[in-house]
N, C-alpha and C positions, 0 to 999 in steps of 0.2 A: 406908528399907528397902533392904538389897544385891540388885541384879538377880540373877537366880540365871543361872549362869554355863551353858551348853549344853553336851552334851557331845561333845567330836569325832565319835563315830560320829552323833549325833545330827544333826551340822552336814553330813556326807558323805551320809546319807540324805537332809536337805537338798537339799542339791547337787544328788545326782544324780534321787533320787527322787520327788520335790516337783514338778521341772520337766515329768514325763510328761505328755503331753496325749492322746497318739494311741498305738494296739497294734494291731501284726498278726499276726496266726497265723496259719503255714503249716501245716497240717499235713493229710495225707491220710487220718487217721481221721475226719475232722469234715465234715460237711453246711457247705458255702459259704451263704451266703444268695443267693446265684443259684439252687441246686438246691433248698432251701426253696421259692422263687416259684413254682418253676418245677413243683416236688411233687414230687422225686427223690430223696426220701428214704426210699422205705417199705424198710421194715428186711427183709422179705421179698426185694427187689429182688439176682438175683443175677446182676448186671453182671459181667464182669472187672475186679479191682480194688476191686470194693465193697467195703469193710471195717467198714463203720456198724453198730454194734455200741448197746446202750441205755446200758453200761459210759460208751463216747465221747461219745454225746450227752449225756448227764446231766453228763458233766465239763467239755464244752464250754460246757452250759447255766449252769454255776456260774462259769467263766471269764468268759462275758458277764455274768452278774449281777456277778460281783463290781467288773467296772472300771465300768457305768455303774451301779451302786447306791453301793460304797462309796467309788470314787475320782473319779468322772467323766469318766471317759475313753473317747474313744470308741473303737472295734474295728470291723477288718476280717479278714473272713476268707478265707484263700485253701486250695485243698484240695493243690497243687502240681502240677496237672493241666492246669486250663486258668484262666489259662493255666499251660506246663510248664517253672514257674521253676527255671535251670539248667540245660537242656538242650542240644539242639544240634536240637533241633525247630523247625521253620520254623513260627512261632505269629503269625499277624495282629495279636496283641493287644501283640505287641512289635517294635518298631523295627527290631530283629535278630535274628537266630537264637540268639544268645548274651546279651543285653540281659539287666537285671532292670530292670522296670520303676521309675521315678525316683519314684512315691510309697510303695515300700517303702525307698528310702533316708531318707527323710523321716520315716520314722515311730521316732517316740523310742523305743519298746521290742518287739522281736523277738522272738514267741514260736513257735519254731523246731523241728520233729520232725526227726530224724536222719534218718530212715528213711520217703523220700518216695514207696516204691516199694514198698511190703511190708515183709515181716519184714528180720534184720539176714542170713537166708542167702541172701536175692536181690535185697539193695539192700547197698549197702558206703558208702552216704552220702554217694559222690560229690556230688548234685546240691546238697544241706545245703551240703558245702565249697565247693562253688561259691558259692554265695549268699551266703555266711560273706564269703568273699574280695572279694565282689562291696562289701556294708558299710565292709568295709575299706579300698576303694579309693576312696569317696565322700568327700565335704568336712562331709557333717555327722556328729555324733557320733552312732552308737549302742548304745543295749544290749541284747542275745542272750542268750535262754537258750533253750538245747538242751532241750528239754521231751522226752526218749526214755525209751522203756524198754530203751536199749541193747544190746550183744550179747550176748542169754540171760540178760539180768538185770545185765549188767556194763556201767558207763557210765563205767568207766575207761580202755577202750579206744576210747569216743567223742573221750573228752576228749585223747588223746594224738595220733589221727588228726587231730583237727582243730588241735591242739600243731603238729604236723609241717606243715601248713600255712603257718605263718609262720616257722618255725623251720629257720635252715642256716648254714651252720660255714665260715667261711673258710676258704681251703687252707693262710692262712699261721699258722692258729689251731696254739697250742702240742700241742695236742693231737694233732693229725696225725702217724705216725711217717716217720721217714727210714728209705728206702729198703733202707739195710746194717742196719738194725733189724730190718727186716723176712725182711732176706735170711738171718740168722743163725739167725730165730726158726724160719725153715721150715725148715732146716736141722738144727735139734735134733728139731721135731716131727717128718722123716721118721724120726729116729733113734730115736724114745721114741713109736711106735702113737699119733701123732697127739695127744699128749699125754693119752690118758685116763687116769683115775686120777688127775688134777689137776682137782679141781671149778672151780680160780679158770679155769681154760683152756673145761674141754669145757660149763659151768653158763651158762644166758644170765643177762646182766647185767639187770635190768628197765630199758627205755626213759627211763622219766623219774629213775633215779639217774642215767645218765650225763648227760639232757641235766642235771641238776641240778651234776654238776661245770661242767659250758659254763659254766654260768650261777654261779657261786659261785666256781671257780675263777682264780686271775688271772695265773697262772705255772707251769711245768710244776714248781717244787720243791712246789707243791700237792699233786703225786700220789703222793707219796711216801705208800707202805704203812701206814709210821707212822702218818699222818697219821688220825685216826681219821672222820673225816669223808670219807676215800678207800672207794670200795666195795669197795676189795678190801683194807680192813684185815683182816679175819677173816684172812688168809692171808699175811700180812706175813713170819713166818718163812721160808713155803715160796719164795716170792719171791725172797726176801733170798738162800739158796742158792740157786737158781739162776741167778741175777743174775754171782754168783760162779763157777760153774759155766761158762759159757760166757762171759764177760768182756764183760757188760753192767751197766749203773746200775740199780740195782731198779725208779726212775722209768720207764724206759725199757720196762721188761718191762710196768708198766701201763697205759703209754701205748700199745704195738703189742698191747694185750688192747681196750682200751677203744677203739682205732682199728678194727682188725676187727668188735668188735660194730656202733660206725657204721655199717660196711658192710653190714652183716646187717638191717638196720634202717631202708636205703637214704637216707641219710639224704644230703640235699642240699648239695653244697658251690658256694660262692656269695663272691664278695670284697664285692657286696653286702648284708651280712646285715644286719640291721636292729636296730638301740639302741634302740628303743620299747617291744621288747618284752617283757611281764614274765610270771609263772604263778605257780600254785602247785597242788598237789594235795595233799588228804589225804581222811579220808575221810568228815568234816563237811562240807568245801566246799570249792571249787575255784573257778579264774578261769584265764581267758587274758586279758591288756591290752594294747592297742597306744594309739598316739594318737588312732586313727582309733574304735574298738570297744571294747566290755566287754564279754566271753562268761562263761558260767557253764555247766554242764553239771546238770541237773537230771534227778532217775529221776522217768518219769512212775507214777503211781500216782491211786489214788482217793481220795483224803484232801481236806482242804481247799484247795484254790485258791489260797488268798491265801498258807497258809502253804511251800507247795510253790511257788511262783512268786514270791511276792515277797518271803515271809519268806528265804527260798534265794537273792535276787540282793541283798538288805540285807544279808546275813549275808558275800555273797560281796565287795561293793563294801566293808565296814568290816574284814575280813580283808587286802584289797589295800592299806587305808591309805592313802590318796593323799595327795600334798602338800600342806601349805598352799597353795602357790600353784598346782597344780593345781586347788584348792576356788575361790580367787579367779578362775585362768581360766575354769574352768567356769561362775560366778555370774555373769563379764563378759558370758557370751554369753549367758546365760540375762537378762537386765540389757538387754542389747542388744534381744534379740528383744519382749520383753515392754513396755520405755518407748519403742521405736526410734519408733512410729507417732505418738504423742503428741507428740513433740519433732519429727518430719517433719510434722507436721499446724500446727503454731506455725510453723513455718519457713513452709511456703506461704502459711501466712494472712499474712503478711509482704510483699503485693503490689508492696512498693514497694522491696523487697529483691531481689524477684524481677526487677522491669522492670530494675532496674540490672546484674544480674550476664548476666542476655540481653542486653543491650546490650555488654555486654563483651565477651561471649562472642562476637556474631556481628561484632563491629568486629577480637577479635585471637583468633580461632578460631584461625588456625591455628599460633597459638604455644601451646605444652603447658604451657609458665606460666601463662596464664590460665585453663585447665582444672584444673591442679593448686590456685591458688588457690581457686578456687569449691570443688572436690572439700575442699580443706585445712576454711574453712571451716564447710562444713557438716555435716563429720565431727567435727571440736571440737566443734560446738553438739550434737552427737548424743552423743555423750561424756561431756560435762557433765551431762546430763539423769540418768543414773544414777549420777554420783562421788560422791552423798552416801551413797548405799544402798549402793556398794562399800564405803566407807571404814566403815562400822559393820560392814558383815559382817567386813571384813579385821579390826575389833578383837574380834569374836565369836570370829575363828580361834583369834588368837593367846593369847584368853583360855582357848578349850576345849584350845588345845595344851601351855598349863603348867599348866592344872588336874590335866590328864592325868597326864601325867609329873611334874611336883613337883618338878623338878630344874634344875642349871645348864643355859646356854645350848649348850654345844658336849655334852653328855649329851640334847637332845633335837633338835638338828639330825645326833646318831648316828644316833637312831632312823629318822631319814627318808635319812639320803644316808649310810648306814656307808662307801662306798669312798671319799667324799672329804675324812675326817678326816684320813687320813696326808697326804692331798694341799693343804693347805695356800696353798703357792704358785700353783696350780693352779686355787684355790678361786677365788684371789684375780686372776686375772687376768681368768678366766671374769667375774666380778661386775664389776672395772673396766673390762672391754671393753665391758660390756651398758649400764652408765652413762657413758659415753665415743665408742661407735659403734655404727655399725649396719648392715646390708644397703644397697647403692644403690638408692635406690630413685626418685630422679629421672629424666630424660633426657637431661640436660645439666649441666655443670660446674655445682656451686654452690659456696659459701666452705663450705670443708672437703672437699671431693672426695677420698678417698684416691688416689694413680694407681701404679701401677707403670710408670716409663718406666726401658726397658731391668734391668729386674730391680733397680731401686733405688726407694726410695717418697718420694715429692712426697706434699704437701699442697698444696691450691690456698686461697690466701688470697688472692682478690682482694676485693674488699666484693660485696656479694649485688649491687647493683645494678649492679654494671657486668661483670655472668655471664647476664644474661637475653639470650638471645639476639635481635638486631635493636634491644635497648630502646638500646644506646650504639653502633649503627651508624655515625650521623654523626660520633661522634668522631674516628674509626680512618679512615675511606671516601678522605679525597684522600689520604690516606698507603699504605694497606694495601689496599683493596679492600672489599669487603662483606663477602668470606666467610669472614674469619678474626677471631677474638676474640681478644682481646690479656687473657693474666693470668700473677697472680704467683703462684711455688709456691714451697715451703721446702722442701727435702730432710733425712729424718730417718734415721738409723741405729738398727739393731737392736740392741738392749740385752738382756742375762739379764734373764729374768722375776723371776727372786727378789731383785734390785739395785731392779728399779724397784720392787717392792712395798715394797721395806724405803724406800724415797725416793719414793712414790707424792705425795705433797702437795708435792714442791718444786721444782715449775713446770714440769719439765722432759720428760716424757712423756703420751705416749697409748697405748691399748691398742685393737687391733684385731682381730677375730676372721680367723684364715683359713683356711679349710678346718677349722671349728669348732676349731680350735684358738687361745688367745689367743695375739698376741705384742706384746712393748713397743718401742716407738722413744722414741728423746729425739733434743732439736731443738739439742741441743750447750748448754752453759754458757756459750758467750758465740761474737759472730760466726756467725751459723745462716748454713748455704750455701743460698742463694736463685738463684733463674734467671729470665726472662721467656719463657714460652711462646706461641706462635700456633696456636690451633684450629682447626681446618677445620670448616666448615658452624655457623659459629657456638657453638662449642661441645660442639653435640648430638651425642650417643652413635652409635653404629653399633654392626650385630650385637651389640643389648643394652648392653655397657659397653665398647666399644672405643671410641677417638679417634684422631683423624690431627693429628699436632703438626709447628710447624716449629720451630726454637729454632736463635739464631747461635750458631755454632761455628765455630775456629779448623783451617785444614787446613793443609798443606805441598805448594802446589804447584809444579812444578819449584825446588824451592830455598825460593820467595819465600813466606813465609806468607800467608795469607791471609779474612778474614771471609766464609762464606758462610749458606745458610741448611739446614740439614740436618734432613729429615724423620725422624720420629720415632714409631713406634707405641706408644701407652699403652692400659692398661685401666684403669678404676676397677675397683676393691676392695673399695671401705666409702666411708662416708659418717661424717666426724662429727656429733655430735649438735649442734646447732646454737648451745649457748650455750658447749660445749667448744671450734667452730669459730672463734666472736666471740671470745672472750679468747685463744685463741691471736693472733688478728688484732691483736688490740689489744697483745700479748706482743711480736710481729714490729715492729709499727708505732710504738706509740708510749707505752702505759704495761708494766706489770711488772704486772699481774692475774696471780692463781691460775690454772690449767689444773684442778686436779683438785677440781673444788667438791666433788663428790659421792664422789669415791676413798677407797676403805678400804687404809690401809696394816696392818702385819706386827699391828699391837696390836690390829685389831679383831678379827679373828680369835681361834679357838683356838688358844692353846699345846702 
């Protein structure tokens, strides 16, 4: 019998939906179960603020039935009062005036009112974005949905408010205009009554086309009028004469149109702006996405429960699409959380595992090798514990991913990454960097340490065992001292990214990410230049990944050359991955091994 095969949305509601354990609801139509206990609920009751309506209890009552009857999940409820999440209210119940309490970051699914303060004409939703931001600044992942009846029935303006949120435009973003653009524009408009009578001039643009250029755009020949995906194609002729008219590029005229709306729209400029972040609006459903959250904006009404809340965040999370490996990171940590205890519970029963690594521990405490080891370890064994349940679900992806599409391999890697099919070389660096290196993440020199000394890049290939710091102490000691480690590096030069990919398998490079950009070094075809470096304090890092090096060098003093020893600041960089590190070692030292086990050259890609 053939398994029947799942289908991608089906595996995303998975993912994300499956894993809910815990929901909290803020919102200040609803009776807290504190004021329940407490009997503060009678519908008669005209507090300031009371809003308890039979409408909101009966909808809250169907909220709770439905997560502990159909799903089992438990719920808590907060009314956004007391306490007054997002405020600047000095609240006992929180650490700070500004704090949101750390068991609402925790809780997998956020059901969220806009409007924590009343209606939308004397609450403007600040305290919501606050709490929103709050989510997003936390380490676990959550999902929000804005359960409002929005401004006067409109939860467009929800969703764009809390859009602008995350959302800000670099100053050196194409879309910014120059100055004499601007200077010419105002120059015509004192001339021509402020340009009325031009709808493309005096008409506001709606908010989310133009952030939808930010976002879709990737060059200012984008704006061109033509272009029928530009918001101001309807007006392309009128443009196009005027453009001519005063001796500017039509681009240009839409770039200082769509630049002032910005301004009108206050829109935040920032060199920080953030790549995480994704949207979409229409008028079925909506998402914001960061790495951190997934929002949805939902209109509260009285209908079903399930289908207004979770029908509307399955609809919104298989609309976003998320990656394959999105799907696998998501199940990792879902994976983690769920076997972590079972696999830590085998480990301690292990008493004789344990008295060893305490022994080690309290004999060479205070080297960070031995920490690292035990931490290395017992992170493996916790790992292993879920690799088999990764590896089916990862063949579950990729089964529901060509079910889907039905198509070639570079036709369904479009559908998930369209900008980086023209980009190619770019693909490819990215991937051999990821299987080649990785963030520093030691404290000390190991074999493969990337370093920058004086703005040229060292590799450190000395063998693992003689980089631990204090472990080859007496080697060095009557010669050098105690406090400096003796290792060998190879110096590599920067190579075009698109040479080494097209030569990726023949021996000769490594790829390294920096400043999230990949770049390739090769270690020369024959004769690599090598040096012998001395470490200060053993090796170990300072200020994170800085080192103090000495290395003999040649001076001129008066006349007479001379060998001295000349210090040297380095950083690390990257870390090779450690079997890319070993065969280069073995490449330098003594056999010809491959470097690039795992590298995809020019042919695995798309054409």
């Amino acid at each position: 019998m053939t398994d029947v095969v799942a289908s991608y949305e089906d595996l995303i509601k998975e993912t994300f939906i499956s894993p809910i354990r815990s929901v909290t609801v803020i919102d200040d139509e609803y009776p807290t179960f504190s004021s329940l206990l407490e009997g503060n609920t009678n519908l008669s009751d005209k507090r300031p603020n009371t809003s308890l309506d039979d409408s909101n209890v009966d909808r809250l009552r169907k909220i709770i039935q439905m997560c502990h009857a159909k799903y089992c999940w438990s719920i808590d409820i907060f009314d956004g009062k007391t306490p007054a999440l997002g405020s600047n209210e000095k609240n006992p119940y929180l650490k700070d005036e500004n704090s949101i309490p750390a068991h609402i970051h925790h809780s997998d699914l956020i059901i969220l009112d806009y409007h924590l303060d009343g209606d939308s004409n004397i609450d403007d939703g600040s305290r919501a974005r606050k709490i929103i931001k709050s989510l997003d600044s936390n380490n676990h992942y959550n999902l929000a949905l804005i359960h409002t009846k929005g401004n006067d029935g409109d939860i467009k303006k929800v969703f764009t408010d809390i859009l602008l949120e995350f959302f800000t435009l670099a100053p050196s973003h194409f879309l910014n205009t120059d100055e004499s653009i601007s200077e010419k524009m105002d120059d015509w408009l004192d001339e021509n009554n402020e340009g009325r009578g031009h709808l493309w001039i005096t008409d506001n643009i709606p908010l989310l086309n133009i952030l939808e250029v930010c976002k879709q755009f990737s060059s200012e020949k984008d704006l061109n009028p033509l272009n029928p995906a530009c918001p101001l194609h309807a007006f392309s002729s009128e443009i196009d004469s005027l453009a001519k008219e005063i001796g500017l590029d039509k681009t240009d005229l839409v770039r200082w149109r769509l630049t002032k709306q910005l301004k009108d729209y206050h829109i935040r400029q920032d060199n920080s702006s953030r790549t995480d972040l994704q949207w979409n609006w229409d008028e079925s459903t909506n998402f914001i996405s960061t790495s951190k959250i997934f929002i949805s904006v939902v209109r509260k009404s009285t209908n079903n429960p399930e289908d207004e809340l979770i029908g509307s965040l399955s609809k919104a999370l298989c609309h976003h699409n998320a990656s394959p490996m999105q799907l696998l990171m998501a199940r990792m940590r879902y994976e983690l959380d769920e076997r972590g205890i079972g696999q830590a519970t085998e480990i301690m029963n292990n008493r004789y595992a344990q008295a060893g690594w305490l022994f080690d521990l309290l004999k060479n405490g205070e080297s960070d090798y031995a920490h690292e080891k035990a931490i290395n370890l017992h992170w493996e064994q916790l790992a292993n514990a879920s690799r088999g349940e990764l590896r089916q679900f990862s063949k579950r992806i990729l089964a529901a991913v060509k079910n889907k599409h039905n198509s070639d391999e570079k036709t369904i890697v479009k559908s998930f990454f369209k900008e980086c099919i023209s980009k190619r070389d770019l693909t490819l660096g990215h991937l051999n960097a990821y299987s080649c290196s990785m963030p520093v993440r030691n404290t000390h020199l190991v074999t493969g340490t990337v370093l920058n000394i004086d703005n040229e890049i060292w590799i450190c290939l000395s063998p693992a065992c003689d980089l631990v710091p204090e472990q080859r102490t007496n080697t060095w000691k009557h010669r050098i001292g105690d406090n400096h480690l003796v290792f060998r590096a190879v110096k590599f030069e920067k190579i075009d990214l698109c040479t080494a990919n097209n030569r990726a398998n023949k021996n000769n490079y490594i790829y390294i990410n920096i400043n999230n950009s990949p770049e390739a070094y090769s270690i020369g075809d024959s004769n690599p230049h090598w040096d012998i470096f001395y470490a200060a304090d053993q090796g170990r890092f300072i200020e994170d990944t800085s080192l103090s090096l000495l290395s003999p060098r040649m001076i001129d003093q008066d006349e007479t050359p001379e060998l001295v020893m000349k210090p040297l600041k380095a950083t690390a960089i990257s870390e090779l991955r450690y079997e890319y590190a070993l065969n280069l070692l073995h490449k330098f030292g003594v056999s010809q091994t491959r470097v690039g086990l795992d590298f995809r050259d020019q042919n695995s890609l798309w054409n």
